[in-house]
N, C-alpha and C positions, 0 to 999 in steps of 0.2 A: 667606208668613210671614216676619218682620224678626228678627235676628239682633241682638246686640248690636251691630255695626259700621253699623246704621240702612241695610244693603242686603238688598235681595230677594234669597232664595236658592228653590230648590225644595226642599219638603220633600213632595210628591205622595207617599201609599203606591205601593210597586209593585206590580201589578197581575199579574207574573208573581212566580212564587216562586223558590227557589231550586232546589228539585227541577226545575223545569220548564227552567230556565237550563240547570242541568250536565247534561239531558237533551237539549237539545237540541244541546249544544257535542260531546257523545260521538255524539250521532249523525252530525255533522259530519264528525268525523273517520271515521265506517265508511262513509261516503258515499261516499266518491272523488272527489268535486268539489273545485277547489285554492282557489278561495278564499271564506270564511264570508260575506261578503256575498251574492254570488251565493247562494248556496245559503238561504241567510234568507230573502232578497227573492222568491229565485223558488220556490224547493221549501215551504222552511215557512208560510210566509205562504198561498200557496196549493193546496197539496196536505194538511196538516197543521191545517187549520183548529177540523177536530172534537176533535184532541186537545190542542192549544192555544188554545182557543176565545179567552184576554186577551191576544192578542199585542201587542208596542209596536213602534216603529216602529226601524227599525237602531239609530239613531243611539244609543235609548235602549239598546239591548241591547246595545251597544258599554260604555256608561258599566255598567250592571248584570251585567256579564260580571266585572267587577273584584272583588265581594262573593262570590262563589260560589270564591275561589281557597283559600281556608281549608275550605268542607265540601267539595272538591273532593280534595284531600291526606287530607283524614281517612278520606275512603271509600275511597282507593284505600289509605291505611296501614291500615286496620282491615278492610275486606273482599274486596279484588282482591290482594294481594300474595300470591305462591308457597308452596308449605313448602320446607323446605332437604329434600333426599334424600340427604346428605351427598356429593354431587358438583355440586360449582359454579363457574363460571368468570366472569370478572372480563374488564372491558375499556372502555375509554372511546370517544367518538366528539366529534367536533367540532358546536358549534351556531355558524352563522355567521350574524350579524345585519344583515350587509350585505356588498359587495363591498370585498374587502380594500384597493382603490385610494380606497374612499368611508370611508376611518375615523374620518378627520381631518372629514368635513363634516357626520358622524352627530348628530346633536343627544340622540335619545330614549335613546342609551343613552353618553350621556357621561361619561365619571369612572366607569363600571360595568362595560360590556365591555372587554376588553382583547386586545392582539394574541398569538397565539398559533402555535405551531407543530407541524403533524402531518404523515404520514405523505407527505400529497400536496399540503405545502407551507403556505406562511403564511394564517392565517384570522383573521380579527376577531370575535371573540365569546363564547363560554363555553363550558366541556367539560360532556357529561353521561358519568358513571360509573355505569356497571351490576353489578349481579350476577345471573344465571339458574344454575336450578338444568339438571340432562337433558333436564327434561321442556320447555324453552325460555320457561318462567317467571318474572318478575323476582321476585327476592329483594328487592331492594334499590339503590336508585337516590340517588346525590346530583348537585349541580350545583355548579360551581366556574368560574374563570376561566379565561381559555384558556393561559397562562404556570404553571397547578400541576400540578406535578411528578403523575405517575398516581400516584406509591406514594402518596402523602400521605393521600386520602381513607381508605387501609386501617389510619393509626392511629388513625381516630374511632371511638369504641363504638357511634357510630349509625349506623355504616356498617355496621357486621360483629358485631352483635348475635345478631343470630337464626342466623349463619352456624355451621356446623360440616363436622368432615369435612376432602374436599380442593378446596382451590379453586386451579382451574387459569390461569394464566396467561402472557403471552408477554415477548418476552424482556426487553422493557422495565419491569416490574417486579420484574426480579433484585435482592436487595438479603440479604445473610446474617443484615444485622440484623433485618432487617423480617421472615422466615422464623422467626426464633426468637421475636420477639413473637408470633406470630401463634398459634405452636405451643401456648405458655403459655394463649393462649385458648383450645385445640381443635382449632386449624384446622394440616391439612399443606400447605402451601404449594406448589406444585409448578411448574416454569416451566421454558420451553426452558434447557437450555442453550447458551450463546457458543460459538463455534466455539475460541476459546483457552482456555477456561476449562480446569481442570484438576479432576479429579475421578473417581467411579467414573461408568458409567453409571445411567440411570433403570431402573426397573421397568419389564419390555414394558406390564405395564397403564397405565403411569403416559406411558408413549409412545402407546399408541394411544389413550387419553382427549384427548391432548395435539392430536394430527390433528383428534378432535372438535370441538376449540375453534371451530375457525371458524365452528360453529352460532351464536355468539353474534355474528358479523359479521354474518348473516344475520338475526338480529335486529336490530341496529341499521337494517340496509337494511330493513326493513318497516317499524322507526318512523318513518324520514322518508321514504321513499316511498309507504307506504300509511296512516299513520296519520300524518304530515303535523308534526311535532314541529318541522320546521326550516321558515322561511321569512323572507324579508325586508320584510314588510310592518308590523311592528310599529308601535303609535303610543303606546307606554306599553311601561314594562317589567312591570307589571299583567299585563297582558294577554300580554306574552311568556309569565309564568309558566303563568295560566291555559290558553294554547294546548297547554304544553308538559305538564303534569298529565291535562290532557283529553286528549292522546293516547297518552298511557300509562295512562290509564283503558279506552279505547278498545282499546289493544292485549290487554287483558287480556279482553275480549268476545270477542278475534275464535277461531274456529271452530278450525280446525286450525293447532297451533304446532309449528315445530320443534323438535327432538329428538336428542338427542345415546345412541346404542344404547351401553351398556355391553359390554364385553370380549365377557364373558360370552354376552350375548343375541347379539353377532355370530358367536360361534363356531356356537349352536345354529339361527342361521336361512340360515350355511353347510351345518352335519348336513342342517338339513331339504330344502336344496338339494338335496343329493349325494341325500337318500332318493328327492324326488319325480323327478331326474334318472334313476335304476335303476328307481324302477317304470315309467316311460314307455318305459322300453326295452324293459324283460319284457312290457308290452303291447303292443310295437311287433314283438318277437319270435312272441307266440302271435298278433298280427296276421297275419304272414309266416309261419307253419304253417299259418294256416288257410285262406292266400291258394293255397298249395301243395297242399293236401287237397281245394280245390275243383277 
């Protein structure tokens, strides 16, 4: 079909739809195999044949992966995202799009990734920011460059909408101002304190939720180890975001998530400790009477 510019372009219907697309990209990521070609070429194409009987061939599913990144966000913003239980913690992680010595020769993400700094040194590419609520479910996710400050994303309404309660975090989003914004929306703020800082101390609950946090590290380490959100094969920033959607869609499928136990429930599955710990004993004692009576 001819365009106003008098060149051929293709205008062919596709033949997969889009349900079929972001079903197959979410199954990608529960897969465990590291890269989508592979797993197209050899598992879908031919194990997967009856339930996608109109397959097209890579290349084209490469270009068609690009359209499905809009009902891709919609499903995970309207039917995979968390409820808040009003205890949720906050924290970023690095996405690195290449090796921080190849920045300068990166072409696909030129003028858009930028160089950043974290915990375990310089990285090229974008931060993603989380919120999970106890239950180790995202509340809420934005994406930013690798140079923005962590607190920033906490003064956008689209960040911390549906947030309430207390959201925990470490020591790198202390800020007094940002605490009392935050308060006016709902939310209590809660965050290590600095070893100089001066002040009363925290609430023991508000310390031992604080220990909890690290559930959400462990979160991160399953999005890019097991759900695959980070990699350097990118050939479009398209298709970065689509990778990056579909493994947080992905995440939200998977079976057992980590979990952050409340004060509370720790003390009581201590008690139950201490109880099954004394009957095993009084059974171990009328064991030993009746070992002596025989």
């Amino acid at each position: 079909m001819k365009a106003n510019d008098d060149k051929k372009h293709r205008n062919k219907p596709n033949r997969l739809s889009n349900s079929e697309i972001l079903t197959i990209l979410i199954a990608f990521h529960l897969n465990g195999m590291r890269n989508l070609k592979h797993f197209y070429v050899f598992y879908v194409s031919k194990h997967m044949n009856e339930e996608f009987p109109t397959l097209v061939s890579y290349s084209r599913f490469v270009e068609l992966q690009q359209k499905v990144a809009l009902p891709l966000v919609l499903f995970l913003k309207t039917c995979r995202m968390g409820k808040c239980t009003s205890i949720s913690f906050i924290d970023s992680t690095a996405l690195k799009v290449c090796h921080i010595k190849r920045e300068h020769s990166n072409k696909v993400f030129d003028g858009i990734a930028i160089k950043g700094k974290s915990t375990l040194g310089c990285f090229f590419g974008f931060k993603l920011h989380i919120i999970i609520n106890d239950k180790g479910e995202i509340l809420s996710f934005v994406i930013t460059q690798a140079n923005v400050d962590d607190r920033k994303p906490l003064s956008m309404e689209s960040f911390i909408h549906n947030i309430s309660g207390k959201l925990y975090a470490d020591r790198g989003y202390i800020s007094q101002k940002l605490a009392e914004i935050l308060f006016v929306d709902g939310i209590h703020f809660v965050a290590k304190m600095r070893n100089n800082m001066k002040g009363g101390e925290l609430p023991l609950q508000d310390r031992v939720m604080l220990r909890k946090r690290a559930v959400i590290e462990s979160v991160n380490d399953e999005l890019k180890n097991i759900c695959q959100i980070e990699h350097t094969r990118h050939r479009s920033f398209a298709n970065f975001i689509t990778n990056l959607i579909a493994g947080l869609l992905a995440y939200s499928f998977l079976g057992k998530k980590l979990y952050a136990k409340s004060p509370a429930i720790l003390v009581y599955s201590v008690i139950k400790y201490i109880l099954q710990l004394k009957i095993y004993e009084n059974y171990k004692n009328i064991y030993k009477i009746a070992l002596r009576n025989d």
